[in-house]
VMD Tcl script that draws the C-alpha trace (Angstrom):
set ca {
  {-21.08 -15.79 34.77}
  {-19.65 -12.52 36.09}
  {-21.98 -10.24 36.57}
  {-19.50 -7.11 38.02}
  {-18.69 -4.41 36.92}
  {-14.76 -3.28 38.42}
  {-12.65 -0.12 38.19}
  {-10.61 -1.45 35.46}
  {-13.70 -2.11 33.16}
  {-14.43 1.81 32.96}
  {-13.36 4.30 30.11}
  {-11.86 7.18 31.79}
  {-8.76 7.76 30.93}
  {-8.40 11.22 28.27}
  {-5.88 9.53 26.08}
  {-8.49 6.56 25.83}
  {-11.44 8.68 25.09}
  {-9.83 10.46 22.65}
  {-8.51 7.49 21.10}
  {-11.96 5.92 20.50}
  {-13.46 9.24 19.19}
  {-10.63 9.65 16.58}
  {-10.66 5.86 15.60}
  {-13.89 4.43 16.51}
  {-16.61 3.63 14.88}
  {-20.59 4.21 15.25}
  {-23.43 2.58 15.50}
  {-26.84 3.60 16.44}
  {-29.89 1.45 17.16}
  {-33.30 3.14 18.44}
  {-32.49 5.79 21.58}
  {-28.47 4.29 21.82}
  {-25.66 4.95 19.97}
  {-22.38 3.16 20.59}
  {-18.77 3.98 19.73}
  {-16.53 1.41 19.70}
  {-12.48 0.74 18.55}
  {-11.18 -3.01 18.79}
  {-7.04 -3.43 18.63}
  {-4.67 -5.58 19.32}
  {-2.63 -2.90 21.25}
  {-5.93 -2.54 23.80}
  {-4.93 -4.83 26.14}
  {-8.74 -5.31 28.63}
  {-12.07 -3.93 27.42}
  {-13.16 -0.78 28.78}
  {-16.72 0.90 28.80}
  {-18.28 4.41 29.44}
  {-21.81 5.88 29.79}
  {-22.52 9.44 28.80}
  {-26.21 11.07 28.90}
  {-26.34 14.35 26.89}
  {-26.94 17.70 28.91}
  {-28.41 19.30 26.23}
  {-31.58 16.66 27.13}
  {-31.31 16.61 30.19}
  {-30.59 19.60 32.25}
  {-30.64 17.88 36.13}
  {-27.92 16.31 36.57}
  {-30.14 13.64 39.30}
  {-31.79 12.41 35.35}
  {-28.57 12.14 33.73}
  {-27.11 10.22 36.38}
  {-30.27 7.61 36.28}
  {-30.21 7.26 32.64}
  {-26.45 6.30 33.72}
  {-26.84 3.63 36.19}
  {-29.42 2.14 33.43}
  {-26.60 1.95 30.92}
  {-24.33 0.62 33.16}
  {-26.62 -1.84 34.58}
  {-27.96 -3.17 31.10}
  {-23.97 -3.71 30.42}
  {-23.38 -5.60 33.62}
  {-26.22 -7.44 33.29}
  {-25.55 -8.38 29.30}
  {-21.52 -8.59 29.84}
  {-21.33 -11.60 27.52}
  {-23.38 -10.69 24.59}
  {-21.72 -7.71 24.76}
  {-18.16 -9.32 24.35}
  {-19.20 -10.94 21.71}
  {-19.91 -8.38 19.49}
  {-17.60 -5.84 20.20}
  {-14.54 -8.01 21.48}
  {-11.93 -8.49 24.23}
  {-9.27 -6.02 22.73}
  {-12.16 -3.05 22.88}
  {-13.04 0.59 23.59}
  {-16.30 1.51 23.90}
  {-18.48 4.13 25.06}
  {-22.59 4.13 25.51}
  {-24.79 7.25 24.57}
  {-28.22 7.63 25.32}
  {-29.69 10.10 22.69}
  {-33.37 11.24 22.92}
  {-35.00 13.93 24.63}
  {-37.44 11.45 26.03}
  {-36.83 9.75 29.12}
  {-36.86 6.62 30.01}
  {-39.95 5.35 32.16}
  {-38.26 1.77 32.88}
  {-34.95 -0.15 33.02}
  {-37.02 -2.72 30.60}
  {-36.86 -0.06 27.97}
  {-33.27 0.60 28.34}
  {-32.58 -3.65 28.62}
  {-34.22 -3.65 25.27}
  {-32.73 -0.99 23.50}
  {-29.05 -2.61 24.57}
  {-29.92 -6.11 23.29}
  {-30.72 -4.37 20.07}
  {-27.79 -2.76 19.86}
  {-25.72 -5.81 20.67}
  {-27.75 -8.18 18.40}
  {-27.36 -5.62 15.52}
}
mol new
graphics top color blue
foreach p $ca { graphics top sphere $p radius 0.5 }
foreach p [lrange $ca 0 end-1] q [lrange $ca 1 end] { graphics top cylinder $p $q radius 0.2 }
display resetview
């Protein structure tokens, strides 16, 4: 199993991002929402995290919430492959004014979202 999580895994190019918001579709499962865009032109998956600011104001929460996300993907790499797909975009959004008190909660909420 690989559990890493390298540079070339990450959403961040703009002409990516925008890509995936024009084109890609929604899903939302308790406190995660997901937007996702499988091709054949995509050559590698890519992820991104994103924590709203309207929520949460420091940035110190956001970035938690963030390293959650991301470690909930790394950790659940497979399952999520197999639901959204090799050839994918996809970005993770954690959407409720409450925050998180444990990674646990987080774990959950992405298995949900991936067994959906």
């Amino acid at each position: 199993m690989n559990f890493k999580y390298p540079r070339e895994e990450k959403l961040k190019q703009k002409k990516d991002i925008s890509l995936l918001f024009e084109k890609g579709k929604w899903q939302t499962c308790g406190h995660l929402r997901i937007i996702s865009y499988s091709a054949e032109e995509i050559s590698q998956y890519k992820v991104g995290v994103s924590v709203s600011k309207r929520y949460f104001k420091k940035a110190v929460e956001r970035n938690r919430i963030k390293r959650l996300l991301r470690e909930s993907y790394r950790l659940h790499k497979n399952a999520f492959l197999e639901k959204f797909g090799e050839n994918s975009l996809s970005m993770l959004f954690y959407i409720s004014p409450e925050k998180p008190n444990h990674f646990e909660d987080i774990e959950i909420e992405f298995l949900k979202l991936v067994k959906k």
